[in-house]
C-alpha positions in Angstrom: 2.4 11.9 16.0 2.1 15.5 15.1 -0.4 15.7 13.5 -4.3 14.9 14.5 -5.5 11.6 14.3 -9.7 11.0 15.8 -9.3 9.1 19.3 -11.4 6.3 17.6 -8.0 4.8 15.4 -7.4 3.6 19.6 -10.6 1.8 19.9 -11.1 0.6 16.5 -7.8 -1.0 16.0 -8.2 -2.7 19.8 -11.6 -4.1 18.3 -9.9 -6.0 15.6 -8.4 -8.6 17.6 -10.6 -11.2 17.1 -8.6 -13.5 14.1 -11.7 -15.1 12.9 -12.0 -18.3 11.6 -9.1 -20.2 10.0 -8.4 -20.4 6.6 -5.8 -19.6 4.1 -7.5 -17.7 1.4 -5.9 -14.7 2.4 -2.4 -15.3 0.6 -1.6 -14.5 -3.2 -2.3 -17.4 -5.7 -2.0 -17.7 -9.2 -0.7 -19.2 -12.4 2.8 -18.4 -13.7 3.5 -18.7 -17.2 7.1 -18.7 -18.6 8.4 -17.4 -21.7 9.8 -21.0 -22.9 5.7 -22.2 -22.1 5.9 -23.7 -18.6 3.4 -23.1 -16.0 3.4 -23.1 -12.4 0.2 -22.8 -10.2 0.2 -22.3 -6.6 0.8 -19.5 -3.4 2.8 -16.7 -4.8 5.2 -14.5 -3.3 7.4 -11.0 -4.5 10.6 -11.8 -3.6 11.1 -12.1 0.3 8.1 -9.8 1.0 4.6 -9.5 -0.4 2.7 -12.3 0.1 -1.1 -11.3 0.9 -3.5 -10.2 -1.4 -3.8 -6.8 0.7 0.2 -6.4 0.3 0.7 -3.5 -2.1 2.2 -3.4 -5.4 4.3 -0.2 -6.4 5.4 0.3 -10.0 5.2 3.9 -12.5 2.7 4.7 -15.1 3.9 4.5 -18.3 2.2 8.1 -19.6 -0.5 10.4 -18.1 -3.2 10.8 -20.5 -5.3 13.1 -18.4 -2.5 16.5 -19.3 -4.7 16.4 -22.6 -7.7 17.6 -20.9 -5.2 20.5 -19.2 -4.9 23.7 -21.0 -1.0 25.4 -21.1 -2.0 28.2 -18.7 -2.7 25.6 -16.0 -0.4 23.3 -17.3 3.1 25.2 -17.4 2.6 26.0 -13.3 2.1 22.6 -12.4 5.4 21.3 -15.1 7.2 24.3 -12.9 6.5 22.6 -9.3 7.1 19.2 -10.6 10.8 20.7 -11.6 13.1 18.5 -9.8 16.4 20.7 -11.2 19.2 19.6 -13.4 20.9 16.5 -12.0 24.5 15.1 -13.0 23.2 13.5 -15.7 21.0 16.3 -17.1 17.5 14.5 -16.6 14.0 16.5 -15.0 10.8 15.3 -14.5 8.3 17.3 -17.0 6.2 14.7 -18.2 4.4 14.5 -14.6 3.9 11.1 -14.3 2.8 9.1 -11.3 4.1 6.7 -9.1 1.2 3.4 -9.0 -0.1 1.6 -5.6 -2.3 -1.3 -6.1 -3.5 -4.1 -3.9 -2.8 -7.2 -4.6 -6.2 -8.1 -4.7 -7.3 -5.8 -6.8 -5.2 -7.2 -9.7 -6.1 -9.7 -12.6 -3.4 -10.0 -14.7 0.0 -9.0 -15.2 2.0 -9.3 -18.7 5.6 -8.7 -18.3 7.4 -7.2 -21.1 10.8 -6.3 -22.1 12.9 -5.0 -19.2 10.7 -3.3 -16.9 7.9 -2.9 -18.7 4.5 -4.6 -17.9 1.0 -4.6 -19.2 -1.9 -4.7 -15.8 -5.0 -5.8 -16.4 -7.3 -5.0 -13.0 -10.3 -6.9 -11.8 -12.5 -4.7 -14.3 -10.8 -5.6 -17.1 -9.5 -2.1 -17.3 -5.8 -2.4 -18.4 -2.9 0.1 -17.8 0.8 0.3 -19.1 3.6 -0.2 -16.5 7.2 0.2 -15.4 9.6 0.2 -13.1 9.9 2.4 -10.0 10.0 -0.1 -7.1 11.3 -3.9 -6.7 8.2 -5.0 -7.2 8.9 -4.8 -10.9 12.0 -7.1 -11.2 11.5 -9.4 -8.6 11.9 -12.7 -8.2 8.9 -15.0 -7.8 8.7 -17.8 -5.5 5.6 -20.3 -6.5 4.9 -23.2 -4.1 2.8 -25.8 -6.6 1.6 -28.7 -4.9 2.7 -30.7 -8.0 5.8 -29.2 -8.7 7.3 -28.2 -5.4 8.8 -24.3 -4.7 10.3 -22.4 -7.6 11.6 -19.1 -8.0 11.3 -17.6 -10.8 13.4 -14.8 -12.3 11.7 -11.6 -13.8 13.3 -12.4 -17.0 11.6 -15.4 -17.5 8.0 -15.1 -16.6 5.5 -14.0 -19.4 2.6 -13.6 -17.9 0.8 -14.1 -14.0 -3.0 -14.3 -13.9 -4.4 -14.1 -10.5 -6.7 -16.7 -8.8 -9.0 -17.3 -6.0 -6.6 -19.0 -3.4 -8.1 -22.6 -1.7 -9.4 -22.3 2.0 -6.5 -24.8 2.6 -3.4 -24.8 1.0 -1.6 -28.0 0.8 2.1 -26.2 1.9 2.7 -22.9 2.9 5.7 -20.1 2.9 5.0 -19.4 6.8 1.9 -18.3 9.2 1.1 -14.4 8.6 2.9 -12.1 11.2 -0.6 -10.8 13.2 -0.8 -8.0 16.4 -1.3 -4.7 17.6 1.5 -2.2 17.5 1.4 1.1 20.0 2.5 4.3 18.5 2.2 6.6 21.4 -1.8 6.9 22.5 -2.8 5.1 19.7 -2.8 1.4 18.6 -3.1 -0.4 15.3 -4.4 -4.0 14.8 -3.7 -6.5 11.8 -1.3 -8.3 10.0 1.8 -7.0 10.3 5.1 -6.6 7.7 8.2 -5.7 9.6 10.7 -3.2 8.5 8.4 -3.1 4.9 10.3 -6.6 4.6 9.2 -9.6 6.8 5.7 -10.5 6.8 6.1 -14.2 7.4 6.1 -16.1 11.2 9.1 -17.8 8.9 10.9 -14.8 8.1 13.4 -13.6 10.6 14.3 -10.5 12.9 18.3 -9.9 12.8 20.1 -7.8 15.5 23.2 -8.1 17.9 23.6 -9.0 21.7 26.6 -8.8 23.0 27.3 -12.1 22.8 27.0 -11.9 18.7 25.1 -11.7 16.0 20.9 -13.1 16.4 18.0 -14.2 13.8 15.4 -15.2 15.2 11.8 -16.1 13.4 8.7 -14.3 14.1 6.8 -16.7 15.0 9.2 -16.8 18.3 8.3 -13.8 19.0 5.6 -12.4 21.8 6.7 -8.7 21.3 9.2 -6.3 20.2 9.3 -3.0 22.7 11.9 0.3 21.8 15.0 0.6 23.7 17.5 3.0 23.9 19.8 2.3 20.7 18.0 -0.8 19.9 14.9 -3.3 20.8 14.3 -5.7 23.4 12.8 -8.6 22.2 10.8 -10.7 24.2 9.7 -14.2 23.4 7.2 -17.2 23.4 9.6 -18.9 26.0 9.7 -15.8 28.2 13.1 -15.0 27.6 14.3 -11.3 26.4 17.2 -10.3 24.1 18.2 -6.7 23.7 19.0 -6.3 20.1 21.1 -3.7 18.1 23.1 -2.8 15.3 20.3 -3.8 12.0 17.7 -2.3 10.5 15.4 -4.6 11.8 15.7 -2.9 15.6 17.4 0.5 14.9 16.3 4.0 13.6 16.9 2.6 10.7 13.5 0.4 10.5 12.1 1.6 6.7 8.5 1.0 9.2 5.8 -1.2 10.8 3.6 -2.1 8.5 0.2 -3.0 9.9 -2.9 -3.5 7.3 -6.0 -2.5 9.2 -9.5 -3.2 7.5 -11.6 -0.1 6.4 -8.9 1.9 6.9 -6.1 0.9 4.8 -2.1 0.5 5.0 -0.6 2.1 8.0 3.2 2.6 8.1 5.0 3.6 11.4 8.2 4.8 11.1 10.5 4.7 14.2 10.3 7.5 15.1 6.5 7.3 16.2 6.6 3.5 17.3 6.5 2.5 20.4 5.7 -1.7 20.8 4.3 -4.4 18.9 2.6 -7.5 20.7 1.8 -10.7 18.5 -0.5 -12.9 18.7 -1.2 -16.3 16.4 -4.1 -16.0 13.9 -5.3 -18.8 11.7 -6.8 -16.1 9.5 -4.7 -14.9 6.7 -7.1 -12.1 5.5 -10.0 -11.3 2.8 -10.1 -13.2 0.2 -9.7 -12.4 -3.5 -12.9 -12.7 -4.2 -14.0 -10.1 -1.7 -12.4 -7.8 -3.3 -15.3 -5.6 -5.4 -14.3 -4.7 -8.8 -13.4 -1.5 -9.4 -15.5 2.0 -10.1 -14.8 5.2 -11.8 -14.2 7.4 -8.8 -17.3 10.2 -8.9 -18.7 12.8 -6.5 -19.2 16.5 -5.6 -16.2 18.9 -6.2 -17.2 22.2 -4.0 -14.9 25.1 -4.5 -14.7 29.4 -4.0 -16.6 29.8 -6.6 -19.4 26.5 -7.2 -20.0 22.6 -7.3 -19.1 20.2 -9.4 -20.6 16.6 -9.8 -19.7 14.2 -11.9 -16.8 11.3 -12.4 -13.3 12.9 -10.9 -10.4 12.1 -11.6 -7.8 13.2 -8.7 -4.6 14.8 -8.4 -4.7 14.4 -12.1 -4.1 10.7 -11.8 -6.2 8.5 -9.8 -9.9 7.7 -11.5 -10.4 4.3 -9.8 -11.5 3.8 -6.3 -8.9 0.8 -5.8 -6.2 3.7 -6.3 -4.5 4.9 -3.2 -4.4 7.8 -1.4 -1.2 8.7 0.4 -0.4 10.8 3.5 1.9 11.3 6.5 0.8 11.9 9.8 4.0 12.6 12.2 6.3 9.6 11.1 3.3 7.7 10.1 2.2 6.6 6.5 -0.9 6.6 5.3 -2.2 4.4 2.6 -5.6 4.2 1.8 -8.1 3.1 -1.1 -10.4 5.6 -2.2 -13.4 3.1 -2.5 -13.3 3.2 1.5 -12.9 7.7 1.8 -16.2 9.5 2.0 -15.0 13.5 1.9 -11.4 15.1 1.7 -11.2 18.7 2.6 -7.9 20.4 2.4 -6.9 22.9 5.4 -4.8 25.1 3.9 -2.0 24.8 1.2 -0.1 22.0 3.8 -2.8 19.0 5.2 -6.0 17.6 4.5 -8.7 16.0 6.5 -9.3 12.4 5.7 -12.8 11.2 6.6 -13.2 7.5 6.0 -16.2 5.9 5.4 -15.9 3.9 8.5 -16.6 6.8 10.6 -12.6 8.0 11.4 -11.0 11.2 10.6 -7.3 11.4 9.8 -5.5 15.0 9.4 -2.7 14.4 6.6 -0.1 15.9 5.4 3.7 15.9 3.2 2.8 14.2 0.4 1.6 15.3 -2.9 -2.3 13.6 -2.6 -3.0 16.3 0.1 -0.9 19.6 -0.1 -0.6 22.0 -2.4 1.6 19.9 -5.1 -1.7 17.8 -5.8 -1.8 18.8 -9.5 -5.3 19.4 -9.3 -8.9 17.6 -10.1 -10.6 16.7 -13.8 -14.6 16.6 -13.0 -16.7 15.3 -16.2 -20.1 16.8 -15.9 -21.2 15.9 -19.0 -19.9 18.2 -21.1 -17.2 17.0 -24.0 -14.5 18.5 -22.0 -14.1 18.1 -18.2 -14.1 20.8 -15.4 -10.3 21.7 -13.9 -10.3 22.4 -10.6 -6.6 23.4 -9.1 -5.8 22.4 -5.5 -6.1 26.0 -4.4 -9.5 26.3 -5.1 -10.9 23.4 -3.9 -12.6 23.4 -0.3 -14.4 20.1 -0.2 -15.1 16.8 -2.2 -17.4 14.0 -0.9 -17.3 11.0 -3.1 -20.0 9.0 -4.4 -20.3 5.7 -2.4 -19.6 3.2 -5.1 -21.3 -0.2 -5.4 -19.9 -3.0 -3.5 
């Protein structure tokens, strides 16, 4: 990693070892409703990958309702950096809308629309307008109802999907939840794990070549996965070892190893960076949905050159709820954390930020728009009828309001 990272991500992911106690609260559940009436009530999955409720779901916001609050001196700039140029088809992005993370756990409701449009209601009953921008929007369904058996359901055909608290046991399950600790250099990250951004599942498979021919072979076969030369070796429960090649799943080509690490957030190592993953069983699938708090207006002090600001904020122009994500790179490593669990951000400079999280750990990020200079800026209501603007460039500090659990 290029970028600094606190020693204590080492000892804090090694400390997360212990699984817990069993139970399967941890996977998505809810009813599906189609448009023709039906209903279908059970463990839920987007298409062949999310299928916990601290998975992430990606989709675009319809409009951004906080330019109103942005006068056209401040506002022109920031159109001017979002300029992406004139494509073959003629189309820029000026209206400066935002791309949408969102835990699974943090969502209540979702009403699908025509084509990719969707309504999402959130666990405060806050609701926002939706589309596109990822497959997450689009997918296929798969619901495993005890009565009913599996079915998957296209887009097309579902109406509405309200979310509910999953049963400590679940009568038939999709697979066992991929669990371990993956090395990245001197570091080391423990939780469950989604391979390649795809397989999360001890059900779902890893694809490669020997020389011998092509190889799938499921997860939960699996003891570890180390990088080698052109490919992986794969070593597994039996004690055997396969050197794979030629996929995505064991080449440079890996879109990243996803491992979801409490109080910190979603950690994606590209291939770059990684180094080994070692998995172990776990009969815990992860928090349940009703530990999830409900969400809070994000709020805090805004310090800049020239004074403070307290009040509700509302960052990079965009995110005003602490479920929202903040996003980062560190070397080849994403960073994807909820701003309910980050206690101060201070930008260093017009490229990176320090990250301090709650938990005690400091990350330095960098690259993406949450923490450079492209962050379009901060809205802080102090109580007056129109909020405060503060532009990237001028902010030196912001320490956010621990909000109520």
């Amino acid at each position: 990693m290029s970028a600094r990272v606190s020693i204590a991500v080492l000892a804090f992911g090694l400390t997360l070892a212990n699984p817990g106690f069993a139970s399967d609260v941890g996977y998505i559940y809810g009813r599906v409703e189609t448009v023709d009436g039906g209903a279908y009530e059970g463990q839920l999955r987007w298409g062949t990958e999310e299928s916990f409720w601290d998975d992430i779901f990606n989709a675009t916001k319809f409009e951004n309702e906080n330019l109103d609050y942005v006068d056209r001196k401040d506002l022109e700039p920031m159109r001017s950096r979002h300029w992406s140029g004139w494509d073959f088809l003629g189309i820029h992005d000026e209206d400066l809308t935002h791309l949408f993370a969102i835990r699974f756990g943090d969502l209540k409701r979702i009403e699908v629309r025509r084509g990719e449009d969707l309504v999402a209601e959130f666990r405060n009953g806050e609701e926002l307008r939706l589309r596109g921008g990822s497959n997450d929007v689009g997918a296929r369904i798969t619901v495993v109802d005890p009565k009913l058996g599996k079915r998957e359901l296209n887009w097309n055909r579902i109406r509405t999907i309200e979310f509910k608290d999953t049963p400590a046991k679940l009568h038939e399950k999709l697979g066992e939840p991929i669990y371990g600790t993956v090395k990245s250099g001197r570091y080391a990250f423990t939780g469950r794990i989604q391979w390649d951004h795809d397989e999360t599942l001890t059900s779902d498979k890893l694809d490669g070549k020997t020389r011998d021919g092509k190889v799938s072979v499921e997860f939960g076969d699996i003891a570890a996965i180390r990088k080698h030369r052109q490919g992986a070796l794969v070593t597994l429960r039996s004690g055997s070892e396969l050197y794979l090649t030629g996929t995505n799943d064991v080449n440079r080509e890996n879109r990243g190893v996803v491992v979801v690490v409490p109080r910190v957030g979603t950690v994606k190592i590209g291939w770059n960076d990684f180094d080994e993953a070692v998995f172990v069983r776990t009969p815990n699938s992860g928090r349940s949905y009703s530990e999830y708090a409900r969400a809070h207006d994000l709020s805090g002090e805004v310090v800049t050159r020239d004074g403070r600001y307290d009040g509700r904020i509302v960052f990079d122009l965009d995110e005003s709820w602490d479920f929202e994500l903040l996003h980062g790179t560190n070397g080849d490593t994403e960073y994807l954390i909820p701003f309910r669990d980050i206690a101060r951000i201070k930008p260093q400079g017009r490229r990176r930020s320090d990250v301090e999280l709650r938990m005690g750990l400091t990350i330095e990020l960098e690259k993406s728009q949450d923490v450079t200079r492209k962050n379009d800026g901060l809205l802080v209501f102090t109580g007056d009828r129109k909020p405060k603007y503060v532009a990237w460039q001028d902010v030196t500090d912001i320490q956010f309001d621990q909000s109520p659990r």
